[in-house]
C-alpha positions in Angstrom: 69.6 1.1 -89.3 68.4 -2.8 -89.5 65.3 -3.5 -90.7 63.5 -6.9 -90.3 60.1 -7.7 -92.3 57.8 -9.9 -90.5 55.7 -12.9 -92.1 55.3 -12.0 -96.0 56.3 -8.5 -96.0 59.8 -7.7 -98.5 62.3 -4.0 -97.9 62.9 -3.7 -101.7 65.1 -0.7 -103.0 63.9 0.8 -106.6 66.5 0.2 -109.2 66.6 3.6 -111.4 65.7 3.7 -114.8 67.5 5.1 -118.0 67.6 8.9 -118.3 67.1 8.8 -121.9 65.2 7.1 -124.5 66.0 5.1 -127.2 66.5 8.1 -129.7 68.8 10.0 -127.0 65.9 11.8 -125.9 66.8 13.1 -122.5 63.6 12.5 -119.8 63.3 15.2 -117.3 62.4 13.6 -114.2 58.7 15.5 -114.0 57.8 13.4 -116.6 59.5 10.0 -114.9 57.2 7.4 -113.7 58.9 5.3 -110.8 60.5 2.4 -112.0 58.5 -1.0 -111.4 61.8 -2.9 -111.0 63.8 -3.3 -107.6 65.9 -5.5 -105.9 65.1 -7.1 -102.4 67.1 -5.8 -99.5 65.4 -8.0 -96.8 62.9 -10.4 -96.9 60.6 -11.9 -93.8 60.3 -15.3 -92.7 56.8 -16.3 -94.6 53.5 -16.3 -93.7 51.7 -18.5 -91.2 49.1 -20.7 -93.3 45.6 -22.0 -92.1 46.9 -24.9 -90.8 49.5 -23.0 -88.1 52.8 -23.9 -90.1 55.1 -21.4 -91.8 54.8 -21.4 -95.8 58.3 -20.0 -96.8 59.0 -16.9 -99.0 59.9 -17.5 -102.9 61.5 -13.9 -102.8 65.0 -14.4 -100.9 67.3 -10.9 -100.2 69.3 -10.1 -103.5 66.7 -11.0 -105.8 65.6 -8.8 -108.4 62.3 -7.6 -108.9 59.1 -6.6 -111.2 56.4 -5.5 -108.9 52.9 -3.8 -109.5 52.7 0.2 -109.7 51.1 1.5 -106.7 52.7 -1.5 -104.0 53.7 -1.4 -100.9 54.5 1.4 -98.4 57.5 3.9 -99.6 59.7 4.9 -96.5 63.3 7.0 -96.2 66.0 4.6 -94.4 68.8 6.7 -94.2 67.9 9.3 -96.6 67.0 6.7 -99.2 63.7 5.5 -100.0 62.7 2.4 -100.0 59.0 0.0 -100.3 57.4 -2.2 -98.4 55.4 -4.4 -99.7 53.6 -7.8 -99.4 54.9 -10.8 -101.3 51.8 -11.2 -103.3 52.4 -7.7 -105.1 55.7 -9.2 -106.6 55.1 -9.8 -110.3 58.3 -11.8 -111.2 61.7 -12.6 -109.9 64.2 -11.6 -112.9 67.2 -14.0 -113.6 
């Protein structure tokens, strides 16, 4: 299935986290919180400013991700879910 944001809207796929800790502490996964990390599958086109002109997304597809706990919309594409969220609830693009 495609999927196509509009305006400032991202399709970001969570990256999973370590299943242990530091120690070699094995986490079961009722005690997992989902990981605030993801990496951008799609990205819209911007949004449309106050003037009528396009202001162009920072976040570009293939960019990873920190973004804040409870963003976005969580949907299954294909049996595998994914969020979508607005641009604004990105934190920072990791290099």
């Amino acid at each position: 299935m495609k999927i196509r944001p509009m305006n400032d809207r991202l399709l970001v796929l969570r990256v999973a986290e370590e299943q242990k800790t530091a120690g070699g502490i094995i986490i079961p996964d009722t005690a997992k919180e989902k990981p605030q990390e993801g990496k951008v599958i799609s990205a819209g086109p911007g949004k449309i400013g106050d003037d009528g002109k396009r202001i162009p997304m920072e976040v570009k597809k293939g960019d990873r991700i920190l973004f804040s706990k409870y963003a976005g919309t969580e949907i299954k594409i294909d049996g595998v879910e994914h969020v979508f969220m607005r641009e604004e609830d990105v934190l920072a693009i990791l290099e």
